[in-house]
VEXDREN-2710 file (C-alpha; in Angstrom, 1 decimal):
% VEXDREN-2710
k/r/px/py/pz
1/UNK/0.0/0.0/0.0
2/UNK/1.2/3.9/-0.9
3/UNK/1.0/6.3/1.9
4/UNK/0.7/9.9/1.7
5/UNK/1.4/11.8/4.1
6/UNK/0.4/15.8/4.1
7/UNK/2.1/18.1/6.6
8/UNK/0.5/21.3/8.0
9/UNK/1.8/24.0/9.9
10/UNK/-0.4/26.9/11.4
11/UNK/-3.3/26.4/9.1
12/UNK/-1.3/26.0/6.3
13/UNK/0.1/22.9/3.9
14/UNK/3.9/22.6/4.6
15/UNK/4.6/19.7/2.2
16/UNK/3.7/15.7/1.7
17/UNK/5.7/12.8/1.8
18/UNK/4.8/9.5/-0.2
19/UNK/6.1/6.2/0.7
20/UNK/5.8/2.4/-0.1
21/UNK/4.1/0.8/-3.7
22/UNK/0.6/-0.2/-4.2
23/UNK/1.0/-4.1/-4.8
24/UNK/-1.7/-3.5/-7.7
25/UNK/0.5/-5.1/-10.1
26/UNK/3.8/-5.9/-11.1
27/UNK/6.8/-3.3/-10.5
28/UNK/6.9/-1.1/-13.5
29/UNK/3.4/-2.1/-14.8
30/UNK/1.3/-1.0/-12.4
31/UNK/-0.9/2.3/-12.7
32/UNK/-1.9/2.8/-9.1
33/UNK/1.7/3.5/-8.3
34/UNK/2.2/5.4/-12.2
35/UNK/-0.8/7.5/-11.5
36/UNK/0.0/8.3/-7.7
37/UNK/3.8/9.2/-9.2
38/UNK/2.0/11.3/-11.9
39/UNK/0.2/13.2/-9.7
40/UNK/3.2/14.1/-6.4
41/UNK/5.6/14.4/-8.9
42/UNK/3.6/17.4/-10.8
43/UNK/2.9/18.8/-7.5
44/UNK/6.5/18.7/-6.8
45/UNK/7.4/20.3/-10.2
46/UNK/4.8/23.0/-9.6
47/UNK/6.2/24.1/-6.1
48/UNK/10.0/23.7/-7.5
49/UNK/8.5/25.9/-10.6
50/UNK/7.3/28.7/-8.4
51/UNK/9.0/28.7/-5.0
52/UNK/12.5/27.0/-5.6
53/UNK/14.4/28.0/-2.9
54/UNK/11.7/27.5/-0.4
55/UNK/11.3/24.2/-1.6
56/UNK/12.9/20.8/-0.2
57/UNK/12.6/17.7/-1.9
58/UNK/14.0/14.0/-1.7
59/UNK/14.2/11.2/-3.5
60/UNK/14.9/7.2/-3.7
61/UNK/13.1/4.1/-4.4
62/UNK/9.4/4.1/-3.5
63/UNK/9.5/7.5/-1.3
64/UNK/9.3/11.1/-2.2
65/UNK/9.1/13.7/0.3
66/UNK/8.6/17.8/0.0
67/UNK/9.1/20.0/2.6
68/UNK/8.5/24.0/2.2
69/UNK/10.0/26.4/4.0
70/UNK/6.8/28.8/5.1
71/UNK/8.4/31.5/6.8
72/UNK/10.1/32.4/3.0
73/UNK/6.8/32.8/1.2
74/UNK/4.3/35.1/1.0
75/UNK/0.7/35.2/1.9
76/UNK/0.1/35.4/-2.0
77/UNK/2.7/32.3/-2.1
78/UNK/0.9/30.9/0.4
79/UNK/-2.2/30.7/-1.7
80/UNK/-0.5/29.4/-4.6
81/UNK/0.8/26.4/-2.3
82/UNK/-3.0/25.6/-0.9
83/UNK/-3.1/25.1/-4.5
84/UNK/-1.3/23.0/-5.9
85/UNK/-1.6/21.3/-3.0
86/UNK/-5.3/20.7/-3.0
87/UNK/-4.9/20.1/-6.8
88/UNK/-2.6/16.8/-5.7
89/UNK/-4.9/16.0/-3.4
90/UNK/-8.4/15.9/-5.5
91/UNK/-6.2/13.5/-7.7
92/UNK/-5.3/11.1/-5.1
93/UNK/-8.5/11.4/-4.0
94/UNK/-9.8/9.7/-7.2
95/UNK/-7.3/7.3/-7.0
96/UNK/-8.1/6.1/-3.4
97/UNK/-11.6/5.7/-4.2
98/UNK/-11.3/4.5/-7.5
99/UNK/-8.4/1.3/-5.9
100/UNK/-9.7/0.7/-2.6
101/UNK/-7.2/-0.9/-0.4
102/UNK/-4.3/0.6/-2.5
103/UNK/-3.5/4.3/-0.9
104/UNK/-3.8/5.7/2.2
105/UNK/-3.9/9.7/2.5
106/UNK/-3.2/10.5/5.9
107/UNK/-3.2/14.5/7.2
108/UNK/-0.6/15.4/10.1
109/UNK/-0.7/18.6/12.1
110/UNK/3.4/20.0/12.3
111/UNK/4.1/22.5/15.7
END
């Protein structure tokens, strides 16, 4: 099973981690864990795209995770993070409910 992970701090989205693989299929065939990479990875790209240098992201197999540094953005940034944010989530969304039993979206409060 995939788990996401989304981070808050204050109110606000402070970045998402994604770890494991869905066990749909077999490695490199299989579109839960395609369409779940699809989807964080865009989100990633997005927040890279906008807010680089507030933006820390890492890599290996079967986890991504993206941290953002809030006190370097803007309220107007800020927005723009809810977002793409919410944007990644309505698309996991649809994957969860579309493969039961495959993802797990779980929301965490940071202090």
């Amino acid at each position: 099973m995939v788990e996401v992970v989304i981070y808050s701090k204050a109110g606000k989205y402070s970045g998402f981690q994604v770890q494991g693989h869905s066990g749909y299929s077999e490695q490199g065939s299989d579109i839960v864990c395609s369409g779940i990479s699809a989807i964080t990875q865009s989100a990633v790209m997005g927040l890279q795209y906008y807010f680089d240098e507030s933006v820390e992201v890492k890599v290996k197999e079967g986890f991504l995770k993206c941290n953002l540094v809030l006190d370097k953005l803007s309220e107007a940034e800020l927005e723009k993070v809810e977002v793409i944010i919410q944007t990644m989530l309505l698309g996991l969304e649809s994957i969860k409910e579309e493969y039961k039993g495959y993802l797990n979206i779980v929301k965490k409060r940071r202090y």
